[in-house]
KEKE-3310 file (N, C-alpha, C; in steps of 0.2 Angstrom, whole numbers, plus 5000, padded with zeros to 4 digits):
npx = (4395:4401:4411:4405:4410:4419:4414:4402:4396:4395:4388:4375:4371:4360:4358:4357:4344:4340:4356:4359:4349:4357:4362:4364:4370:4381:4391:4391:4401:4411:4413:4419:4429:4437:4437:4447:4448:4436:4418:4411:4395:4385:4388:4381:4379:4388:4383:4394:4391:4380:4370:4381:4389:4392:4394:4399:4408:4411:4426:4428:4441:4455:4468:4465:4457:4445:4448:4437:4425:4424:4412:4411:4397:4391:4378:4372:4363:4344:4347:4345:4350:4363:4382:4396:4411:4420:4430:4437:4449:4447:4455:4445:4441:4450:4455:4469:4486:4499:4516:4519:4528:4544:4557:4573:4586:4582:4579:4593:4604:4616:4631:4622:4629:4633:4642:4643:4634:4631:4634:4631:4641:4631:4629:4636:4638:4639:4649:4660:4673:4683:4698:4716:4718:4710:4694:4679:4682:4690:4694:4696:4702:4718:4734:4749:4756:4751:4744:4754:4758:4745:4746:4758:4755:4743:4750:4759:4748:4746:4735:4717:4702:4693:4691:4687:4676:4677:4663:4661:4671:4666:4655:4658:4667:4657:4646:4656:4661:4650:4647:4651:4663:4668:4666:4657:4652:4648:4660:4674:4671:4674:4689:4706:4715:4715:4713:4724:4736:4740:4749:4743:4738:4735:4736:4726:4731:4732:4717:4708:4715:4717:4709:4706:4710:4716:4713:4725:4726:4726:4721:4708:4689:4687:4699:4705:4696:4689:4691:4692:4702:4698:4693:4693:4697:4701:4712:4721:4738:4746:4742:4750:4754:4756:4765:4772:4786:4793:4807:4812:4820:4834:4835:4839:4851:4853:4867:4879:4892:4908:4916:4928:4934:4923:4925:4917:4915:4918)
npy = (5327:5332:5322:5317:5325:5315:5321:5326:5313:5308:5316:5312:5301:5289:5286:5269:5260:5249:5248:5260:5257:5251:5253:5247:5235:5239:5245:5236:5230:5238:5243:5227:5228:5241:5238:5240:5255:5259:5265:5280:5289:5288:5298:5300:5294:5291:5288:5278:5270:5262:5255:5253:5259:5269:5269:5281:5284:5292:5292:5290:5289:5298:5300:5300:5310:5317:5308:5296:5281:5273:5261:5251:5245:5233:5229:5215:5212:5210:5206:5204:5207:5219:5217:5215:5225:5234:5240:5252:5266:5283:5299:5313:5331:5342:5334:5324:5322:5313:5319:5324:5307:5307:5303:5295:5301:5311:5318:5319:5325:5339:5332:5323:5306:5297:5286:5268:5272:5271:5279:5277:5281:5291:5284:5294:5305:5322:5328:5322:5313:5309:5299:5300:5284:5281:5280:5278:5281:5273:5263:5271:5277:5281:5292:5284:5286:5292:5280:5275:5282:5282:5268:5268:5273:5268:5257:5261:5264:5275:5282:5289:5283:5292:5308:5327:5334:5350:5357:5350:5356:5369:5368:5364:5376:5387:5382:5381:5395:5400:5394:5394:5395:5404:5421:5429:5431:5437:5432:5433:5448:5454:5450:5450:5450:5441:5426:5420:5430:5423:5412:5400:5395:5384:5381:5374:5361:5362:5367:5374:5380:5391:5399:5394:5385:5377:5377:5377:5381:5375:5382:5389:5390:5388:5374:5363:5364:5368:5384:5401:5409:5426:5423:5426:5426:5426:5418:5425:5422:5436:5442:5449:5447:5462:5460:5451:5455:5454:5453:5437:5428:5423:5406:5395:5387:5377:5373:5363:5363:5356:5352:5345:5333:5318:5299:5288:5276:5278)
npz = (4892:4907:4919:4934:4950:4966:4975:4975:4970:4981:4989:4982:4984:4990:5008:5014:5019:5029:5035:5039:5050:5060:5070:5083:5081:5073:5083:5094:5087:5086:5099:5101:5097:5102:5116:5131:5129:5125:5117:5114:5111:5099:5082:5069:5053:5037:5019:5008:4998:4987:4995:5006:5021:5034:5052:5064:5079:5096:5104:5120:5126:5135:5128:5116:5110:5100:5091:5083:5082:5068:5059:5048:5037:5027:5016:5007:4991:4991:5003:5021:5033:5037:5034:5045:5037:5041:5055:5061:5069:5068:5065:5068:5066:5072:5081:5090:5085:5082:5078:5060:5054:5048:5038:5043:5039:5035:5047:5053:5059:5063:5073:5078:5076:5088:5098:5094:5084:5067:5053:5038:5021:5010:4990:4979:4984:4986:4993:4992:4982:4972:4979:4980:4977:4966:4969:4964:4950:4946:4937:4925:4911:4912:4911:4909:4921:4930:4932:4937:4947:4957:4959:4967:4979:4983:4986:5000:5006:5007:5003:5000:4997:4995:4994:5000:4993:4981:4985:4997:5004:5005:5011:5022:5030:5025:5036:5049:5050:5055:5065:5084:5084:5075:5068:5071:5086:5103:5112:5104:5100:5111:5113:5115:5103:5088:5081:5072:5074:5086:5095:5102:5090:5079:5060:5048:5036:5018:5009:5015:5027:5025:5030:5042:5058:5071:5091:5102:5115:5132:5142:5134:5128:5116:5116:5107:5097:5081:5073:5067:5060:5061:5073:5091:5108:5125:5129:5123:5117:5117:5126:5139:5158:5170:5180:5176:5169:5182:5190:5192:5211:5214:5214:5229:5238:5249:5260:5268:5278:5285:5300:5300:5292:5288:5290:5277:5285:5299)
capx = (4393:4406:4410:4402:4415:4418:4410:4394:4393:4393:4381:4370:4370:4355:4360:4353:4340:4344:4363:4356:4345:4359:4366:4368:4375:4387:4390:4393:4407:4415:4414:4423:4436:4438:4441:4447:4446:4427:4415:4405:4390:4383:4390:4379:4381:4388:4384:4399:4391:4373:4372:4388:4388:4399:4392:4404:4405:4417:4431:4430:4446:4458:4474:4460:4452:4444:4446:4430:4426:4421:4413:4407:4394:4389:4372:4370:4355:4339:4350:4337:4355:4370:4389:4402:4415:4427:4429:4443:4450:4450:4455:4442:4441:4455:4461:4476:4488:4507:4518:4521:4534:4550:4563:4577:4589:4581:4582:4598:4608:4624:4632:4619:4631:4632:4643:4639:4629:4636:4631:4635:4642:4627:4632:4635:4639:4643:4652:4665:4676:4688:4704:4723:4716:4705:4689:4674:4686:4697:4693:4694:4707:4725:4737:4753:4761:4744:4743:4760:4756:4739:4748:4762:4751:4740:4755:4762:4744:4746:4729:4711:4698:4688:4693:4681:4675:4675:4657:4660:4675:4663:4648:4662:4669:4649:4646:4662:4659:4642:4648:4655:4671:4667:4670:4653:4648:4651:4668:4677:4669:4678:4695:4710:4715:4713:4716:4727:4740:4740:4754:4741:4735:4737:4732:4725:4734:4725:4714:4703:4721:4717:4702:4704:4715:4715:4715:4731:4728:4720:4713:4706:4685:4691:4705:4705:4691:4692:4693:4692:4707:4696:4690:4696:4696:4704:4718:4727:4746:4750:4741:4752:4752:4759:4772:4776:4792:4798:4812:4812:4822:4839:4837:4842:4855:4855:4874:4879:4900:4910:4924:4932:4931:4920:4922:4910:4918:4916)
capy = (5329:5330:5316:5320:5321:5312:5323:5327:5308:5306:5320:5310:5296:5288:5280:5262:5260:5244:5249:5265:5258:5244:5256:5245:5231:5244:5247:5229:5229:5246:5239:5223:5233:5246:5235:5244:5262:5262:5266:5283:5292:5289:5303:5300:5289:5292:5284:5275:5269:5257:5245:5255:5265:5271:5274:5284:5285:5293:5288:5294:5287:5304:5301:5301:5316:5320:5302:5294:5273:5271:5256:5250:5240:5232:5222:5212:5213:5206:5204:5208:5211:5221:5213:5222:5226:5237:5243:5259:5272:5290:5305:5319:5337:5345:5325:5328:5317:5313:5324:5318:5306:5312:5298:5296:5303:5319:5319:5316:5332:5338:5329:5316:5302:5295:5280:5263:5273:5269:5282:5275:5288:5288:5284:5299:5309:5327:5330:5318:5315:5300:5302:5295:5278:5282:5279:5276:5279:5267:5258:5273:5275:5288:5291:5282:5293:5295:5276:5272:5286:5278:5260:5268:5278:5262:5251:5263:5264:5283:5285:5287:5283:5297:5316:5331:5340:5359:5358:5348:5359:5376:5367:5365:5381:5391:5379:5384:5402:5402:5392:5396:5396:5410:5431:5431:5430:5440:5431:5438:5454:5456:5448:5457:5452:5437:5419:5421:5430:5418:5407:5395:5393:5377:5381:5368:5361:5362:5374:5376:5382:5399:5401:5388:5382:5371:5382:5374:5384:5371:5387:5390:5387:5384:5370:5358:5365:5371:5391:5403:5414:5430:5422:5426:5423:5429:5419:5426:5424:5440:5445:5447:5450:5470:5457:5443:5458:5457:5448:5430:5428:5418:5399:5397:5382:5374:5370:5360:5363:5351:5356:5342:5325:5313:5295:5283:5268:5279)
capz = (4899:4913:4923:4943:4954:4971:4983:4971:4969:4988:4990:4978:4984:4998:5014:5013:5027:5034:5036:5041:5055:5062:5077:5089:5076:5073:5089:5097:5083:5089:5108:5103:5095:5106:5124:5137:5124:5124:5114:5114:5107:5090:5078:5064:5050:5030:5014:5005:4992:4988:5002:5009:5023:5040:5059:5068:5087:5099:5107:5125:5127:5137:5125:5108:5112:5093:5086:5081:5080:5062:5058:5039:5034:5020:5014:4999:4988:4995:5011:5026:5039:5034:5037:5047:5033:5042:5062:5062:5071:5064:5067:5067:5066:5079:5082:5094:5082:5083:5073:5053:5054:5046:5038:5047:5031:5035:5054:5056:5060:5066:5081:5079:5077:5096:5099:5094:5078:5061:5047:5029:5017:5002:4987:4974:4990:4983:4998:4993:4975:4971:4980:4975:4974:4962:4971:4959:4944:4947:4933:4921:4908:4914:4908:4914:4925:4934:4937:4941:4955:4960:4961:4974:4985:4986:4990:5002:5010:5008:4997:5003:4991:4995:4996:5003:4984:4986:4988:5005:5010:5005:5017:5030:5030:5030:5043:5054:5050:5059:5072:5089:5082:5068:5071:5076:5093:5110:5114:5098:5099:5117:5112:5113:5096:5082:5083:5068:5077:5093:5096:5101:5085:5072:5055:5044:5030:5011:5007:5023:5032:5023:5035:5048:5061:5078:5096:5107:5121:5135:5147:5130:5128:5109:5115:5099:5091:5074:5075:5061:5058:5065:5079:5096:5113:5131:5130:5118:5119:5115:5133:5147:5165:5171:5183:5173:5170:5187:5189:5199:5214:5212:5218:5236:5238:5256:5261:5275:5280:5290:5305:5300:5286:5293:5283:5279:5289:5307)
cpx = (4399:4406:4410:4408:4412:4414:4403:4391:4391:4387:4374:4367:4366:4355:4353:4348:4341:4351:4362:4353:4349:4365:4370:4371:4382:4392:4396:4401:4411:4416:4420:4429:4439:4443:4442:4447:4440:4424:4410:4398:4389:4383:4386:4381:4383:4387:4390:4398:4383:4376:4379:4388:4393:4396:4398:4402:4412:4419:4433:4436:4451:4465:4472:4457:4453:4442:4439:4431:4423:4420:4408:4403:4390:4383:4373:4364:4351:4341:4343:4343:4359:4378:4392:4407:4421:4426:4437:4442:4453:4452:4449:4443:4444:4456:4467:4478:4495:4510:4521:4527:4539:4554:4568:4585:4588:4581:4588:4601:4614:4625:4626:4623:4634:4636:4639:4635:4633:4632:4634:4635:4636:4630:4630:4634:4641:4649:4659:4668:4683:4694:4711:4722:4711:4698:4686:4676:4690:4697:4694:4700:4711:4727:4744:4755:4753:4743:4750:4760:4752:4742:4753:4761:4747:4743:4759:4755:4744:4740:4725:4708:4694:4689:4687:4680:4675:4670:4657:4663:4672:4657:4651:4664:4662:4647:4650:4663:4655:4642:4650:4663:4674:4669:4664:4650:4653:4660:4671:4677:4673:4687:4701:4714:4714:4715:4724:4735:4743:4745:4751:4737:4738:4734:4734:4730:4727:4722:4710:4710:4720:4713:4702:4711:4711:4717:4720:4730:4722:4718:4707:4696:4684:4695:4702:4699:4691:4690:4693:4698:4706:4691:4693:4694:4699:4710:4722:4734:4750:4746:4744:4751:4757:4766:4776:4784:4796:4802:4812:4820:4826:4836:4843:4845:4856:4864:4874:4891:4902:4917:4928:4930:4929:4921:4915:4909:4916:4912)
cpy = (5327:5324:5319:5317:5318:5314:5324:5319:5305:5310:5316:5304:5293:5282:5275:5261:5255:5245:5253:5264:5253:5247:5252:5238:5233:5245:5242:5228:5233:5242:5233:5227:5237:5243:5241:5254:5265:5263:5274:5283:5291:5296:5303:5295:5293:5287:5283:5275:5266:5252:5246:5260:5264:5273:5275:5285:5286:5291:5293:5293:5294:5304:5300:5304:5319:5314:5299:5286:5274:5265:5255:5245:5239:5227:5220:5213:5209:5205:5209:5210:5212:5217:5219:5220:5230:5239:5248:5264:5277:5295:5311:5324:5338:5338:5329:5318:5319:5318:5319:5316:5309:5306:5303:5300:5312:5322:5320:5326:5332:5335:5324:5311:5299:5289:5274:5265:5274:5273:5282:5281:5285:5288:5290:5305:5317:5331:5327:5317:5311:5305:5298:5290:5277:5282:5275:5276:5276:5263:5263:5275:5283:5287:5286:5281:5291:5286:5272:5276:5283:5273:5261:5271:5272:5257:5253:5265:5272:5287:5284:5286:5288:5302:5321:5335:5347:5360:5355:5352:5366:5374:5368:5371:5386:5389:5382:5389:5405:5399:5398:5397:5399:5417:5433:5431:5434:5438:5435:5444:5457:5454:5452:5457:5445:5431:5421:5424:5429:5413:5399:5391:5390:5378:5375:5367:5360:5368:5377:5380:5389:5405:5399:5387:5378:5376:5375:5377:5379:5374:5389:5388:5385:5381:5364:5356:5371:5380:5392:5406:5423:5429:5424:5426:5426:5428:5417:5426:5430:5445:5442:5450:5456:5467:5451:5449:5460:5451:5442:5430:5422:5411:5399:5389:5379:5370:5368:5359:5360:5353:5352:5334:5323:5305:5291:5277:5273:5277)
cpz = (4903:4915:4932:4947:4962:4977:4980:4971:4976:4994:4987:4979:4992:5002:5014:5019:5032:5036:5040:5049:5060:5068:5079:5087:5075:5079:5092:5093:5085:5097:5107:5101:5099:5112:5128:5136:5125:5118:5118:5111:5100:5088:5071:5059:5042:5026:5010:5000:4991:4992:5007:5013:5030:5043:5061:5074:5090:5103:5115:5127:5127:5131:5117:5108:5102:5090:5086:5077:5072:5060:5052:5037:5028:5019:5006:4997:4989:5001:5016:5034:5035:5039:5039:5042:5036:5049:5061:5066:5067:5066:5066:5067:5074:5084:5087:5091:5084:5077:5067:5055:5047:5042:5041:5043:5032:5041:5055:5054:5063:5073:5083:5078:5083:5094:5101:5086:5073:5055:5042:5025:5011:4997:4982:4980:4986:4986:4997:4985:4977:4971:4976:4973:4968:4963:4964:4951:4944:4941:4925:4917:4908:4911:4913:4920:4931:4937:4940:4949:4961:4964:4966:4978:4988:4990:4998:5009:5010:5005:5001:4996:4991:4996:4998:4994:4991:4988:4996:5008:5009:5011:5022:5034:5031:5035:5050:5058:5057:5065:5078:5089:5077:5074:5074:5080:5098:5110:5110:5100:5106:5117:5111:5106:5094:5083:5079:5070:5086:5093:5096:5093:5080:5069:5052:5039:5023:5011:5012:5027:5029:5026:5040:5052:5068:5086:5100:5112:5127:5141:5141:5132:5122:5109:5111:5096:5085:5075:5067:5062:5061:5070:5084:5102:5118:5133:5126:5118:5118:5124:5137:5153:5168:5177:5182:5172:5176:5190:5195:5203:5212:5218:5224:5239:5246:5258:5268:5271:5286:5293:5301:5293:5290:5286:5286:5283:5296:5308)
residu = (UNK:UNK:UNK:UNK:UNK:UNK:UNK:UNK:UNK:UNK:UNK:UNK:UNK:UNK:UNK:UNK:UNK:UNK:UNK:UNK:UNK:UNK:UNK:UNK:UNK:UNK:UNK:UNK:UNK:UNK:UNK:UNK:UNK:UNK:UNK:UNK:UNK:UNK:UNK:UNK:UNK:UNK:UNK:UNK:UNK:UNK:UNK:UNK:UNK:UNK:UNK:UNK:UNK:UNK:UNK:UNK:UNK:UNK:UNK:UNK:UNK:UNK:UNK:UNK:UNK:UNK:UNK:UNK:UNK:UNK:UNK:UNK:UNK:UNK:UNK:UNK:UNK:UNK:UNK:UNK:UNK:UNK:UNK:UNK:UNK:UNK:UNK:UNK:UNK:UNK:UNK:UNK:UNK:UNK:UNK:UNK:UNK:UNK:UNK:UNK:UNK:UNK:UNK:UNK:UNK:UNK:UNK:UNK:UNK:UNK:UNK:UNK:UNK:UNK:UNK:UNK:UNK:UNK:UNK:UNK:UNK:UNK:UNK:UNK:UNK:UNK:UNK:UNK:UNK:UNK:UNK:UNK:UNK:UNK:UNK:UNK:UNK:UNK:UNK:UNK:UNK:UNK:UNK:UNK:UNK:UNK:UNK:UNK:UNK:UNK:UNK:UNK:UNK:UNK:UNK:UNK:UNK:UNK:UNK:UNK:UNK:UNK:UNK:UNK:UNK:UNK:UNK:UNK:UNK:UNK:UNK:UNK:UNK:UNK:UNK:UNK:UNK:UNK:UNK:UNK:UNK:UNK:UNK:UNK:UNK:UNK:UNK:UNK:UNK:UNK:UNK:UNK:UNK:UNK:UNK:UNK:UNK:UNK:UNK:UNK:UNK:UNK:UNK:UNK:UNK:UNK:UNK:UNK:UNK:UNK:UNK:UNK:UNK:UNK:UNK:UNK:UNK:UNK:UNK:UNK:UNK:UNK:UNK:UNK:UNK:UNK:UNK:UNK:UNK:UNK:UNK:UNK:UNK:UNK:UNK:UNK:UNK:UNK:UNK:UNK:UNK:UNK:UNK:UNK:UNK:UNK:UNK:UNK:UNK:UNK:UNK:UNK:UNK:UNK:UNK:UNK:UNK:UNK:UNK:UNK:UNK:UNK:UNK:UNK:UNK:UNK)
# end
């Protein structure tokens, strides 16, 4: 024979009568709990278990609209009063509840680090991959050649311990793309030609410089931020103006001629 699950067993089971009839027992316990909250209406009562039961009453309270006091009492056997066992607030059916929290691990998004705020790199970061220094292999067995390198990059302070893996610099790059500073958006699409052949444009060095550079131009609304190769913008260097070709007027020298020497002793 199956074993009777939890809702059948809660179906079967007959609210106690004294617990059953201890409303305003109930109640008084809701009220101290409550305070300045309230107590409403009796909502009915469930059984728990033998000698185990729960009056519910609503919470007029404007900022608990749905919540419901629940409050559990329990009798001993031969007992002639039941004990308050528990006073909570629940939520009920269409409860106006806060939204599930989130860890902060998963909140955190781009342009979320604000000064003053310190976000540690995790450990086994994929994003990241032992640089000259050797990072997390540092301890693991080169050849020569490889640690006599290590030992004069460390000493010359020219090592990081941590470099971008290609998956960090492929995130960065899809990231980039899709940004404001990708081929896709309005601006580009009206541009009279390509970062790429822009004077103002700094390519990266590494592998990202194959797709990326830095805008130099400061009427730019890309000045010193990262820029695709097919991005563009208005002020491109190869656009000029129909009078920049007309020739500047020669510099006009004020002279002053004298009848006569004059010295500095007269």
């Amino acid at each position: 024979m199956g074993r009777m699950s939890s809702n059948a067993r809660a179906k079967s089971i007959k609210p106690d009568a004294i617990c059953a009839a201890a409303i305003e027992q109930a109640r008084e316990a809701a009220v101290e709990t409550a305070g300045v909250m309230g107590v409403g209406d009796h909502l009915g009562c469930t059984a728990e278990d033998d000698r185990l039961l729960t009056h519910h009453f609503a919470c007029p309270h404007p900022g608990y609209v749905g919540w419901v006091w629940s409050v559990t009492l329990v009798r001993a056997s031969r007992a002639k009063v039941p004990t308050i066992n528990e006073v909570v607030l629940l939520p009920g059916e269409g409860a106006l509840r806060s939204p599930e929290w989130v860890p902060w691990v998963d909140r955190i998004g781009p342009g979320d680090v604000v000064p003053g705020l310190l976000m540690p790199t995790p450990e086994g970061d994929p994003r990241l991959e032992p640089g000259y220094t050797g990072g997390e292999a540092a301890a693991d067995a080169d050849s020569a050649e490889q640690s006599v390198t290590r030992a004069l990059v460390a000493e010359l302070g020219l090592g990081r311990e941590r470099l971008m893996s290609p998956l960090g610099r492929d995130e960065a790059a899809e990231r980039w793309l899709a940004g404001d500073g990708g081929p896709d958006n309005p601006m580009t699409k009206q541009a009279p030609d390509v970062c790429v052949n822009c004077a103002f444009f700094v390519r990266l060095s590494g592998s990202l410089g194959r797709l990326f550079g830095v805008c130099a131009n400061a009427y730019s609304p890309s000045d010193a931020s990262v820029v695709s190769i097919d991005h563009g913008c208005g002020g491109h260097s190869n656009v000029v103006s129909d009078d920049r070709a007309v020739e500047l007027p020669p510099p006009a020298w004020e002279t002053i001629q004298w009848d006569e020497p004059i010295s500095l002793f007269d």
